[in-house]
N, C-alpha and C positions, 0 to 999 in steps of 0.2 A: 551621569549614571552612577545612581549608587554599588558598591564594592560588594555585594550579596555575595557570599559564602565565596572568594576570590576570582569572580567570574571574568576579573577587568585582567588579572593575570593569565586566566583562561583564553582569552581573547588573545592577547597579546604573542601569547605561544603557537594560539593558530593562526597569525601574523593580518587576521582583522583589523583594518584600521577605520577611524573614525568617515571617511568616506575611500567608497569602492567603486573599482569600473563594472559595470554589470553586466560584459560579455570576457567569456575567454576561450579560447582554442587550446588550453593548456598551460605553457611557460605565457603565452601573450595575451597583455589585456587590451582592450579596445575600447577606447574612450568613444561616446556618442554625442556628447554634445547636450543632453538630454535634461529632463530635470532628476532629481535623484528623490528614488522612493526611502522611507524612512522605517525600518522595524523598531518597532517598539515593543518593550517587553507587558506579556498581560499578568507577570508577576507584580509589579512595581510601577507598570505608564512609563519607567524612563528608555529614553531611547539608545537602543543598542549601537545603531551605524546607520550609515545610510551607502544604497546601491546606485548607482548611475542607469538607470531606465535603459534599455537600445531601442536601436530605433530599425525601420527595414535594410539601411545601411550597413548598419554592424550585423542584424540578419544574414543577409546575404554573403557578407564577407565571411564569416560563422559556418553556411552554407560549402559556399565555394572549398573554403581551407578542409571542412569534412570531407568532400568528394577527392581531393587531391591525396588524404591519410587515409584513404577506406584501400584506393589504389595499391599503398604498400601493404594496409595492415591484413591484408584477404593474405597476403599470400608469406607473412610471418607461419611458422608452422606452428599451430594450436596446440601443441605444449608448451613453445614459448610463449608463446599468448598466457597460457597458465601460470608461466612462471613469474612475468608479470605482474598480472592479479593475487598472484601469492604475497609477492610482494609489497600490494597495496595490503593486502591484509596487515601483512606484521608492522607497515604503517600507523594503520589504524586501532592497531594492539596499544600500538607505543603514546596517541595523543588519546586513548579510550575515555579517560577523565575528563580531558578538557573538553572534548567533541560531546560529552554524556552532559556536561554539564550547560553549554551552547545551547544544544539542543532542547532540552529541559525550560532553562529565562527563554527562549525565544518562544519555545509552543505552547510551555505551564504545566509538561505533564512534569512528575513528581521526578529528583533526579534517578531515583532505581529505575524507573521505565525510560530515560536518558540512557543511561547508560547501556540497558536493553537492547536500546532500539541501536547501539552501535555495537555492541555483539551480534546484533541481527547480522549486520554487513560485515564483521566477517566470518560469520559463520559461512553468510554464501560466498564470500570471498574462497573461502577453506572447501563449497563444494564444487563453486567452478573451477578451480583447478583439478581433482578427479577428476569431471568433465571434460578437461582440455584434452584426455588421453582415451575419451568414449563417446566419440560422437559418431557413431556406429550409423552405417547403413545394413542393408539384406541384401541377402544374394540369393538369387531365384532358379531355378529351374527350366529353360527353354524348348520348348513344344519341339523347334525346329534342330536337327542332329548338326556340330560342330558350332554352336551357339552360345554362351554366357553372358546371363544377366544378372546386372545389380543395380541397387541405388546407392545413392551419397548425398550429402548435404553440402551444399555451399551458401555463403555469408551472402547476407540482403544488399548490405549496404549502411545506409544510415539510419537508425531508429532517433525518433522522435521519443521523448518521453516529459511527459508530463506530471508533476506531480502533485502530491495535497500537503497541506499544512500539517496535519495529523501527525505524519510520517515523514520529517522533511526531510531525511537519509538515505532510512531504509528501504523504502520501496524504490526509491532512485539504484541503490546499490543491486535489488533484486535483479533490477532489468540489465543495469549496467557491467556487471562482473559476468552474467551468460553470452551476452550480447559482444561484450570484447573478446572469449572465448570464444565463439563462433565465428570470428572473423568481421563483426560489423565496429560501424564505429558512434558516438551517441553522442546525441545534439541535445541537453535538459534543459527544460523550465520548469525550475523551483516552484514551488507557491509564491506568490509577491506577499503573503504574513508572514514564510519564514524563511527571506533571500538569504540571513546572512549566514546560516547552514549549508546553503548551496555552496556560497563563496567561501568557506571549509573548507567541503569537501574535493573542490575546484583546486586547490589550492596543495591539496594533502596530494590527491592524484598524477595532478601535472608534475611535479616533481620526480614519480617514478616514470613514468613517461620519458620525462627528459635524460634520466637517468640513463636508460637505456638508449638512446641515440631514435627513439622514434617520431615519427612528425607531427607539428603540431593539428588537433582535429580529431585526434582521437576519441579526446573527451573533450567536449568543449561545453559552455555556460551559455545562457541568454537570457538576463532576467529582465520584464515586462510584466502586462497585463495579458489581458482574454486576447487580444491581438497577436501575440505570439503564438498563441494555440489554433488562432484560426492561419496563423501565415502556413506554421509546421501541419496542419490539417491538409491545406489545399497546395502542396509543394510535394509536383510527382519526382521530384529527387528524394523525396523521403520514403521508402516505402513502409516501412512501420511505424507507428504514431503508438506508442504505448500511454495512455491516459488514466490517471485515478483520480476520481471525485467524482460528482454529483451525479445522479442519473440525466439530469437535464444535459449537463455538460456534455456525458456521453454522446447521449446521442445526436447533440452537434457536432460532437468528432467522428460519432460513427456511422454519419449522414457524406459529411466531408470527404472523408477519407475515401468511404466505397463508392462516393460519384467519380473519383478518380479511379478507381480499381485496384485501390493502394488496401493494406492491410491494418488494421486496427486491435489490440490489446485494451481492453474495456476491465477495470477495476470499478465496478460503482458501489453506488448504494445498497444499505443492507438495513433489515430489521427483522434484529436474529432473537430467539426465542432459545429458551431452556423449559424443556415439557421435568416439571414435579410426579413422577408416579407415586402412588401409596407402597411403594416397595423401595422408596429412596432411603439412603444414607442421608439424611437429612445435613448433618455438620458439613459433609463433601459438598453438599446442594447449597447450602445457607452462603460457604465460603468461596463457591465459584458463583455465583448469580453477584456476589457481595463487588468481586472483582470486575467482574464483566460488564455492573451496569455502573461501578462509580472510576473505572481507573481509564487513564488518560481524562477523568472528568468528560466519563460518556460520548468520548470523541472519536472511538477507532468506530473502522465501520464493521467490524467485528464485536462492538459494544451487545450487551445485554440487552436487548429495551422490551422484552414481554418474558413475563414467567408464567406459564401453563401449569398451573396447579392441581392434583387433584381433590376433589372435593374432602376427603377424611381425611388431610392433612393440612389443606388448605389454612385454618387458622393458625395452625402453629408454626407454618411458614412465614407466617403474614406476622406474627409476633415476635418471632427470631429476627428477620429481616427489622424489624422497628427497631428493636432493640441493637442490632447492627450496627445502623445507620446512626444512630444516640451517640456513640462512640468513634465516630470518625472524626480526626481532625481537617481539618480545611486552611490552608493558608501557603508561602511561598514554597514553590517545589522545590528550590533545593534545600530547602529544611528537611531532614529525613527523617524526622518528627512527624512530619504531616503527609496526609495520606492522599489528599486531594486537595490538586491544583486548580488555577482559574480557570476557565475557558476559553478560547482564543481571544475576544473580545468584544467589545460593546453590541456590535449586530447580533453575534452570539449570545449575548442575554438578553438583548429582544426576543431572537428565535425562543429560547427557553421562557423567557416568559408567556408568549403567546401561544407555546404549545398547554400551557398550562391554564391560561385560560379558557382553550377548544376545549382540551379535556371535561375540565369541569359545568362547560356549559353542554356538552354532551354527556352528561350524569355522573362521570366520574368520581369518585371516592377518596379525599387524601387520607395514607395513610402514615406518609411521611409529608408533609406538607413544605412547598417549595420556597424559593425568594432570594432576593440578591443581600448578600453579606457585606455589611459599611463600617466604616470604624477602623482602628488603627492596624495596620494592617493589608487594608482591602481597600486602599487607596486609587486602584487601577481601575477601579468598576468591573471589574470580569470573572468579581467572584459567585458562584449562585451554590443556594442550598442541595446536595441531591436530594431527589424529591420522589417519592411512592404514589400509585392512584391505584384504586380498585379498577377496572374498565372492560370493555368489552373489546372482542377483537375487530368486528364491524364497526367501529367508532370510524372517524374519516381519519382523526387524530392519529390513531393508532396504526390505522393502516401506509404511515408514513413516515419516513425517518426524520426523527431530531437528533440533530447531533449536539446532543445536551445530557445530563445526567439524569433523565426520568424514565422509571422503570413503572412498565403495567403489570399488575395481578390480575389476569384473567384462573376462573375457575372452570375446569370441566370433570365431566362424569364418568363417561368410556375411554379406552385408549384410541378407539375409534377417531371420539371427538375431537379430542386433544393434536392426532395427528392431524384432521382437519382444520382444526386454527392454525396448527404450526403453520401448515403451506399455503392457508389463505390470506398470504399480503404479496404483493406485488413482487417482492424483493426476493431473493434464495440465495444468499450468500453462507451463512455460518450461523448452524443449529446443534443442539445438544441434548441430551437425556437425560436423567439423575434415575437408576433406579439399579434395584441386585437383583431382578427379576431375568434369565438370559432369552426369555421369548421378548418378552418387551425388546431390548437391545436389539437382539436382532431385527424384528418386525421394523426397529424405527430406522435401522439401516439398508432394509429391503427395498426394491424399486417400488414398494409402495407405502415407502416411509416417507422421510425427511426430501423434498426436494433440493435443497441445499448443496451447491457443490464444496462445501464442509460437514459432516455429520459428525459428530463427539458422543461419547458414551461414559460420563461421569468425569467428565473434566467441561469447562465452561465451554463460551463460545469465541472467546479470544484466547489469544496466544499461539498463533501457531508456529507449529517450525516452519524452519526451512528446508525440511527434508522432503517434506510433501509439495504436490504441486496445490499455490494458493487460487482461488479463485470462485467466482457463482453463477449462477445463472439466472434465468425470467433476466431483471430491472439491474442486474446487478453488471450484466452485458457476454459473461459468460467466459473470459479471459484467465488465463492461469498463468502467474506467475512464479518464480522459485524453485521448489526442486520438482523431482518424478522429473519426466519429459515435456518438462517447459520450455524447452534450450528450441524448440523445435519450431517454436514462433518465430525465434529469431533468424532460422534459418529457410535457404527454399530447398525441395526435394529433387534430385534428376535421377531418371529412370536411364538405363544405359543398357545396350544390349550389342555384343561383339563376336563378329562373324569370325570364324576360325576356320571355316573348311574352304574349301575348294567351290562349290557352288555360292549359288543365291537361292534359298528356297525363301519361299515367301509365308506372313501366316496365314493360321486358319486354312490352310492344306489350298491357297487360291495359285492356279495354273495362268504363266501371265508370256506365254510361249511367243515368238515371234522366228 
């Protein structure tokens, strides 16, 4: 592996070696016996490490050790749980670099969105501990005289969680920093493109874990294929299966999961729009549509993929964005030179290419025109052009997510219209506005705006914090992760009511005399 901007010391720091076991319970690794899967980076083609595959053996055992740590870890009190997780934070303060830059050669997004995506974790690091000290119940009112009711929250168990390549951290850290404040304990499968982030973060974590005398299972590793997702699906020891990726995928898990009557966290697919009014800040517009549809190289599922334009500004949209895009560089993401990274990899520039052929064979217009980039440099094959098409929103193309760098220009006339393309695709994850208009705004964040369970108003349609609860609905599966009262998936509710007086009245005023 070539030495890219010090990565092989990066490595080394976060105690990566050339091969790994690919399960752990925390301090302990578990060898499988298995063959070992290889990451390769889609910077360069060379290979980063390689993971040791598990097998249903190391599963189980994985399994087992979680159910034995959930037993002590329910009943740590949840500020030390917090204290904890605070703790993994100022960890992850401390290798920020090294983990930004892992992050970055293993996925290809650029290293600022590395580094990003590990601020993300501890940001939630930094709010699950608040959290640790507000996991509030209600206290009600009882019909019946010498009576007191309330609810409270208690910990599930062990959450399953599943992740995507896109995000190979941060959405693991979303689920996992609430989830160990709440009292549960969490069993991950990484993506198998980007294991050796898992093996990080596995690595950063158990540490504080051990530190404090707790068992191992807390947080433990298990890296595989689709078979993992289907074990952790149909295993009623798990009762929450938290999954992100594909709509397909989903709803294998969320077929799974509910034949057992287990609980499901659905992050899916998305194909999120930015509506252009004639009343935009155009520059704000040009340079959030710019970010949304080319960074991570069109790969968060919060990415840009249709701009809604309106017809009297429409050309000069379409002019600015050209000219935008003329000026982006493309090449290794930790260059912080360049703006855009490769794509995960070869399959991924089939998918992009072929969306690019639908396109155009369904009428399509290039107005940035696409293709794969070769030559010194782009040695990996994973590099592709971002790419512009005129199109429509009924296209089949359109109506369907690529996770690739190709943005539509659709034109429309009414605000009417416009809100009607926005919500006419399957998906409702993360949508946005551009306009200084304050009825437009509002309207598009009215229940008969934006279906989206993201709506934005002059900021794109990525990026979000973590302060809000993340998530969408339709195709997207409707899960929310992160801040607001997310914490509450990871927990079950008990309703509690306590006699005080001297009688037993019963409710609903029923007479039960003998």
């Amino acid at each position: 592996m070539k030495d890219h901007f010090g990565i092989r010391e990066s490595l080394d720091r976060l105690g990566i070696k050339q091969e790994n076991a690919g399960s752990s319970t925390g301090k302990k690794w578990l060898e499988s016996g298995e063959s070992f899967l290889s990451s390769f980076s889609p910077a360069d083609g060379s290979l980063i490490a390689t993971v040791q595959y598990s097998n249903s053996d190391t599963y189980e055992a994985i399994i087992s050790q979680a159910q034995i740590a959930f037993e002590q870890w329910r009943l740590v009190p949840a500020p030390q749980r917090g204290e904890i997780v605070r703790e993994i934070g100022n960890a992850l303060r401390e290798v920020k670099a090294d983990l930004g830059k892992l992050v970055s050669f293993e996925m290809g997004k650029s290293y600022q969105e590395g580094l990003g995506e590990v601020q993300e974790m501890i940001d939630i690091c930094d709010f699950a501990v608040g959290l640790s000290r507000q996991l509030y119940g209600l206290t009600m009112h009882s019909e019946r005289p010498g009576h007191r009711m309330y609810e409270q929250w208690h910990p599930l168990g062990i959450v399953g969680i599943i992740s995507a390549f896109n995000f190979p951290v941060a959405v693991w850290s979303w689920n996992a920093a609430l989830a160990w404040v709440c009292g549960d304990v969490c069993v991950w499968k990484p993506s198998e493109k980007a294991p050796i982030s898992g093996i990080a973060c596995q690595l950063i974590v158990g540490k504080i874990f051990e530190k404090h005398g707790m068992p191992e299972g807390i947080s433990s590793l298990i890296i595989g294929d689709y078979k993992v997702g289907q074990m952790l699906s149909h295993d009623h020891r798990v009762p929450l299966v938290s999954a992100t990726g594909s709509t397909r995928m989903g709803k294998l898990v969320g077929q799974a999961v509910g034949g057992r009557l287990g609980r499901s966290l659905l992050e899916l697919g998305g194909n999120n729009a930015i509506i252009i009014t004639e009343n935009a800040d155009l520059d704000i517009a040009i340079r959030g549509a710019l970010f949304g549809a080319v960074g991570t190289a069109g790969q968060r599922c919060t990415s840009t993929r249709r701009l809604i334009i309106q017809e009297t500004v429409y050309e000069e949209v379409k002019s600015r964005l050209k000219s935008a895009y003329s000026k982006l560089v493309i090449g290794n993401p930790l260059d912080e030179k360049n703006h855009v990274g490769p794509v995960i990899d070869v399959d991924a520039v089939d998918m992009y290419l072929a969306a690019i052929e639908k396109v155009k064979t369904e009428g399509g217009k290039a107005v940035v025109e696409g293709g794969v980039l070769t030559g010194d440099g782009f040695e990996s094959g994973s590099y592709v052009k971002p790419a512009i098409y005129e199109a429509e929103n009924h296209f089949e193309i359109v109506q369907h997510e690529t996770f690739a760098p190709i943005l539509y220009l659709i034109k429309y006339e009414t605000f009417a219209e416009a809100i009607a393309i926005q919500n006419g695709v399957p998906q409702g994850l993360s949508s946005a506005i551009m306009t200084t208009n304050m009825r437009e705004s509002e309207a598009f964040l009215s229940a008969a705006g934006s279906d989206c369970g993201i709506a934005n108003v002059n900021i794109g349609t990525s990026g979000a914090e973590i302060g809000g609860a993340f998530g969408g609905e339709k195709e997207t599966g409707g899960g929310r992760e992160s801040g607001s009262d997310a914490w509450k998936a990871y927990m079950r509710r008990q309703t509690n009511t306590i006699n005080y007086s001297t009688t037993l009245p019963l409710a609903q005023g029923i007479k039960f005399d003998i």
